[in-house]
N, C-alpha and C positions, 0 to 999 in steps of 0.2 A: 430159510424157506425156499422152497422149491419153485421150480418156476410153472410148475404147474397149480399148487398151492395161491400162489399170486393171481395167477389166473380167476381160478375159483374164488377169491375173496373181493377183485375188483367185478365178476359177473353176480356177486350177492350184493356188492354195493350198488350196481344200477340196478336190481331188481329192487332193493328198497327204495331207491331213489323214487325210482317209476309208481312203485304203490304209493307211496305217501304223495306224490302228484295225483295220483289218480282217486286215494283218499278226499283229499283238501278239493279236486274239484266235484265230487259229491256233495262235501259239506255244504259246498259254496251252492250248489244246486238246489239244495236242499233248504239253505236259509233264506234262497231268493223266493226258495216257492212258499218258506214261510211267512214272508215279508207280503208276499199277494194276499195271502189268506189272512192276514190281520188286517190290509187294506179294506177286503169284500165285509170283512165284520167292521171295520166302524164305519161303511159305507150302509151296511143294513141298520146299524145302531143308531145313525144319523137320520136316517128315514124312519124308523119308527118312534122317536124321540123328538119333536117340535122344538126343544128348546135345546137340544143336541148335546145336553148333559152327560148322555151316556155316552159319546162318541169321546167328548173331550176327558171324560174317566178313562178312557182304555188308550187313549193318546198320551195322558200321563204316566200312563203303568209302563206304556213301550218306550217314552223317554229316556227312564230311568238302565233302558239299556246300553251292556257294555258290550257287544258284539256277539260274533259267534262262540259257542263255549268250549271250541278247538282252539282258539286265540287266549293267549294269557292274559289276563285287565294290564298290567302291566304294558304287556308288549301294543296293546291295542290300544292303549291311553298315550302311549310314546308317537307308536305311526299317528295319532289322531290330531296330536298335536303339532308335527311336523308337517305334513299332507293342509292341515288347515291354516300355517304358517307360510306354508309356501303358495297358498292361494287354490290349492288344484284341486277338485271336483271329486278325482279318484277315491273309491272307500278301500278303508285299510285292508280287508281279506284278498279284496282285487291287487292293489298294491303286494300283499306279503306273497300272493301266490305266483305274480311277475316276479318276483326276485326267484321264489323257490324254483320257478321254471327254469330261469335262466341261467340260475347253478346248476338245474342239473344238465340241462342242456350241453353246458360248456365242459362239464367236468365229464360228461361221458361222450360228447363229439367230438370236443378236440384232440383225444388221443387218438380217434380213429382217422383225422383229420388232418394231423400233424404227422401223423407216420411212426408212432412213438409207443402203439400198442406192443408188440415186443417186449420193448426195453423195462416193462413194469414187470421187476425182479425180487421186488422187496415192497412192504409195507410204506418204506418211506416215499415209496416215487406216489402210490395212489394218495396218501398225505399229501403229497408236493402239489397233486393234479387237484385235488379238495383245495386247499388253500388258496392255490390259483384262481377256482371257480368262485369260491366264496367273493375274493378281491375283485372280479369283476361284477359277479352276479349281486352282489350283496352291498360291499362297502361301497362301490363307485355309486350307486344310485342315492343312497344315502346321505354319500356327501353333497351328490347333484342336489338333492330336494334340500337339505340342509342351507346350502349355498345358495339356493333360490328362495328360502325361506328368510334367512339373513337381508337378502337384498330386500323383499318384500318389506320387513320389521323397519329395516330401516329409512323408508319411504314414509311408513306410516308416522314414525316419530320426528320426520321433518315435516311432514302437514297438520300432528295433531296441531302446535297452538293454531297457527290459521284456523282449523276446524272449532277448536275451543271461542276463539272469536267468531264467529257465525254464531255459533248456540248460544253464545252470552248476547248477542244483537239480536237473536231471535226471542230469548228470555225481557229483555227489556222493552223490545215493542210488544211486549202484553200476550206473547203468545207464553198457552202451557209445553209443559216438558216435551211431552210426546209431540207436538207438532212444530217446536223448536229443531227435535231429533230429525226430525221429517225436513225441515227446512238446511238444516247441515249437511244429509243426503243429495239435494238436489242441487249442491251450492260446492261439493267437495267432489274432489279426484279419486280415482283409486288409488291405495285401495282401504283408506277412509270410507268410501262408499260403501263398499261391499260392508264393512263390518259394522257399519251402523245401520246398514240398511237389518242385517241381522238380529240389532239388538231391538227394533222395532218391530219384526215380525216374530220373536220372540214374546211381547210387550204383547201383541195382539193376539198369540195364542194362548196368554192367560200370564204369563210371567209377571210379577213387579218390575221396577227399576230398578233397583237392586238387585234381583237374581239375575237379571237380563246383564246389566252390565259386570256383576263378577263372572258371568259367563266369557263375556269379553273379555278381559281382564287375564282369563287363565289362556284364551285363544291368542290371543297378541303378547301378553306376558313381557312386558316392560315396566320400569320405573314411574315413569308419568305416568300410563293408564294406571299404574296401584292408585298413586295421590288422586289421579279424578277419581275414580271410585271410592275412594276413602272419605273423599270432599262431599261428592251424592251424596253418599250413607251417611254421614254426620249432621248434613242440612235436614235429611231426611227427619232425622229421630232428634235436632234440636230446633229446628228451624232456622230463617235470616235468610239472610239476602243470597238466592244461589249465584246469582249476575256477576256477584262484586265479590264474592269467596272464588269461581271458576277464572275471572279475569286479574285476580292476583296470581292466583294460579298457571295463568298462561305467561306469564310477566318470570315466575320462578322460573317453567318450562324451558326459557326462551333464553334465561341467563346461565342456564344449566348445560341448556345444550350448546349454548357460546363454550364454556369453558372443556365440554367434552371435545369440541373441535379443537381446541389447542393440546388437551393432551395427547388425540389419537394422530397429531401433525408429528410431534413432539418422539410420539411411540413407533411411528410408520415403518420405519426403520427395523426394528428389530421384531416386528409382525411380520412381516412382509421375510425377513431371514429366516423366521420359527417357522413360519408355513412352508416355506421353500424345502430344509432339514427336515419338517415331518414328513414331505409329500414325495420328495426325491425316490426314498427307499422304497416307498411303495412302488412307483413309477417303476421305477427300473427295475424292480423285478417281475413285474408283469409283462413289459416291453420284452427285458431279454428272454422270458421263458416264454414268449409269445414267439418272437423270432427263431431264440437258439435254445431249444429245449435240454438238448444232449448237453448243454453248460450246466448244466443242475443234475440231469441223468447220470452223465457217466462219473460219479462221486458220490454217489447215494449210496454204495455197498463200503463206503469206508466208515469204520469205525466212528469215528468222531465229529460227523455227519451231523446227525441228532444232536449229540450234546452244541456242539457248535450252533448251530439253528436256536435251540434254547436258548444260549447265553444271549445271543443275534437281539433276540426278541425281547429279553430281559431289559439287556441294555437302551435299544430303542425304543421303549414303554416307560423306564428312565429320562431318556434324555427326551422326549416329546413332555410331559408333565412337568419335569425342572424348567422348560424353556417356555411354558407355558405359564408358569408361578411367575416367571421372571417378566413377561411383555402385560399380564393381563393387571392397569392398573383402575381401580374401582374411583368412583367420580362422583 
């Protein structure tokens, strides 16, 4: 390929780049002003409806939505769960179209930026400059929210039994569920709080306790919250003492989460190695192609370039999953 040919295929790549930005913030434009116009209708539906039936129908029907129909359920159920994991506000389109920006930003600024426009000779360098982009624009956020999500998860499942005991003392001095739930809000930390406060104002817009808390359940997505929710749902449809099923329950919690403390002391060691070997690779190649680009440039016209990069990536997709089989042990 000619080096004019290079040319012309990395000025077609920012021209897509740039439309599909300028797409996606259409879409996005377009589904805020959708999101107005179903507000002003259950606002008109609520005033013409005294007992506001009609409003809470067409708030059910918008429930059941999975986002904008540019987003894949898939992709949108992934960010939704991570974004709400990690505690943050941000909605997924908002989020997906921050990363998309930001790749493209970097993958068509920094060659201009870097001094390195020239040197794109071949197909592989504007690959090299993509990949580049993607690692910064895409995986590093990813793992940030992921990383803040962990920490989040893990907070909560050091406070649930504390929280489990509040609600089982609010169940026994004679209060009901819902005002138990109410009383564990006002008595817990984050971010306990926030997620029960959720399951409450979920409760009040029509939900059971049951849908309300497997809501939960798939939001926080741990061990314990399954058994509480499995414990609700089974008092629910047999009856008995919820007080004294939930406080055996915080008793298992508590002896569970003793013994995961010994083996994650136990495993520390060779987490702490796996993560270091997965992350290195990455690092350092963003680092040095951030600093010294012509490291990677001036060898991209060799032959065995590509194949080499493949195997690179084989191998490292290998060895992150074996070493991953090998630290992660189930409890």
């Amino acid at each position: 390929m000619t080096r004019d040919e290079a040319m012309l295929l990395f000025y077609a790549i920012v021209f897509a780049a740039i439309a599909l930005v300028v797409v996606g913030l259409y879409r996005l434009l377009q589904d805020q002003r959708g999101s107005d116009t179903r507000i002003a209708k259950r606002m008109r539906a609520l005033a013409a409806d005294s007992t506001g039936d009609a409003a809470r129908a067409t708030l059910r029907r918008d429930a059941g939505r999975r986002g904008p129909a540019w987003i894949p359920i898939p992709l949108w159920a992934f960010l939704t769960r991570q974004l709400g994991q990690a505690g943050m506000t941000t909605r997924p389109e908002r989020f997906l179209m921050k990363m998309v920006g930001a790749t493209a930003a970097i993958a068509i600024g920094f060659p201009v930026l870097g001094g390195i426009l020239g040197r794109f000779r071949s197909p592989a360098a504007i690959l090299l400059v993509l990949v580049f982009a993607l690692a910064v624009g895409v995986a590093l956020p990813l793992a940030l929210v992921a990383r803040r999500g962990a920490s989040r998860i893990g907070k909560f499942e050091a406070q649930f039994p504390t929280a489990l005991d509040i609600f089982v003392r609010g169940l026994r001095a004679g209060h009901p569920v819902q005002s138990a739930l109410i009383l564990l809000v006002e008595e817990s930390p984050e971010p306990i709080r926030t997620e029960f406060r959720t399951v409450i104002d979920e409760m009040n817009y029509g939900y059971d306790l049951r849908r309300a808390l497997s809501n939960l359940a798939e939001r926080v997505s741990t061990p314990d919250m399954q058994m509480f929710v499995v414990s609700v749902s089974i008092q629910a449809d047999t009856g008995g003492n919820l007080a004294d099923i939930l406080d055996g329950l915080a008793r298992v919690i508590r002896e569970r989460a003793s013994m995961v403390l010994k083996v994650r002391a136990l495993s520390s060691e060779g987490k702490i190695t796996g993560m270091m070997l997965s992350l290195l690779p990455v690092a350092t190649f963003c680092f040095l192609f951030a600093v010294q680009p012509k490291f990677y440039l001036d060898v991209l016209d060799d032959r065995w370039f590509m194949p080499g990069v493949a195997i690179m990536f084989a191998m490292y997709a290998t060895g992150v999953v074996v070493m991953k089989s090998m630290i992660k042990i189930k409890v």
